[in-house]
N, C-alpha and C positions, 0 to 999 in steps of 0.2 A: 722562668725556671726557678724552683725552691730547691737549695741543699740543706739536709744537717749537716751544721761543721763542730758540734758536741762531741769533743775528744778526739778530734783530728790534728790538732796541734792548740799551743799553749802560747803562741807568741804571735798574737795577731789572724788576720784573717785576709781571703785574698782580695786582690786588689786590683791591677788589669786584665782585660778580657779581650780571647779572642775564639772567634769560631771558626772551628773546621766544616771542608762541604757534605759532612755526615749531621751537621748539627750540635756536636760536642761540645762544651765550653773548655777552653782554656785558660786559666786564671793563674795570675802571678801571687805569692807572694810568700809567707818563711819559709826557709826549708826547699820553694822550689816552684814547677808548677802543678797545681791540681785537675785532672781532667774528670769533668763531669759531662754524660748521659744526657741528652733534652731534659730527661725528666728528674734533669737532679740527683742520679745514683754516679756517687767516685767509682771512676773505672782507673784510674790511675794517678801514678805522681812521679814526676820528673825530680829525682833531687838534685839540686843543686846546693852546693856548700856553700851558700851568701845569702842573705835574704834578697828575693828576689822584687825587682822594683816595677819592670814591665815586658813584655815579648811583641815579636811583630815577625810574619813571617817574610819569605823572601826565597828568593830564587826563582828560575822560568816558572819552575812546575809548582813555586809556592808547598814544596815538601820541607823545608827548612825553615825551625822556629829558630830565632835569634831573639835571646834572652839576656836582659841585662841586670847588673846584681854587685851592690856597692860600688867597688871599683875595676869589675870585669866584665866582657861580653864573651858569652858563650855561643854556641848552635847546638843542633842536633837536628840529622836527617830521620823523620816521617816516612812511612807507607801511608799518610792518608795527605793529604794538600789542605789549604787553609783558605776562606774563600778571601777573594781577590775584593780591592775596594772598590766598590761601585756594583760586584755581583752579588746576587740576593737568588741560589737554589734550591730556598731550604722549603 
């Protein structure tokens, strides 16, 4: 997957990655998380007030991103689930 990140923000770029079982990227880092498309178009951004360092989801259903960022750990409950490690249904 290729993004432009040309004017998406000024202070750095992202940094960890996670996928949902749509394919989506989820990527850490200022500002928040960025979510991109397979094919590389931002569909979204998660702000978060800290620069963001990594995420990882959790819960049964894997609908909760738990996001970590300087000195805090945040969540946030999903409609879509993240895939699980060791599943591959992309």
């Amino acid at each position: 997957m290729f993004a432009e990140l040309a004017g998406l923000t000024d202070k750095g770029v992202p940094d960890g990655m996670k996928v949902d079982v749509k394919g989506n990227i989820y990527c850490s880092g200022s500002g928040g998380i960025w979510i991109f498309s397979p094919t590389g178009q931002l569909l979204n951004k998660i702000a978060v007030p800290q620069s963001v360092t990594n995420l990882a989801w959790g819960d049964k259903d894997y609908k909760t991103l738990y996001i970590t960022a300087g000195n805090s750990i945040y969540r946030i409950r999903l409609n879509i689930a993240g895939i699980k490690p060791g599943q591959n249904n992309l």
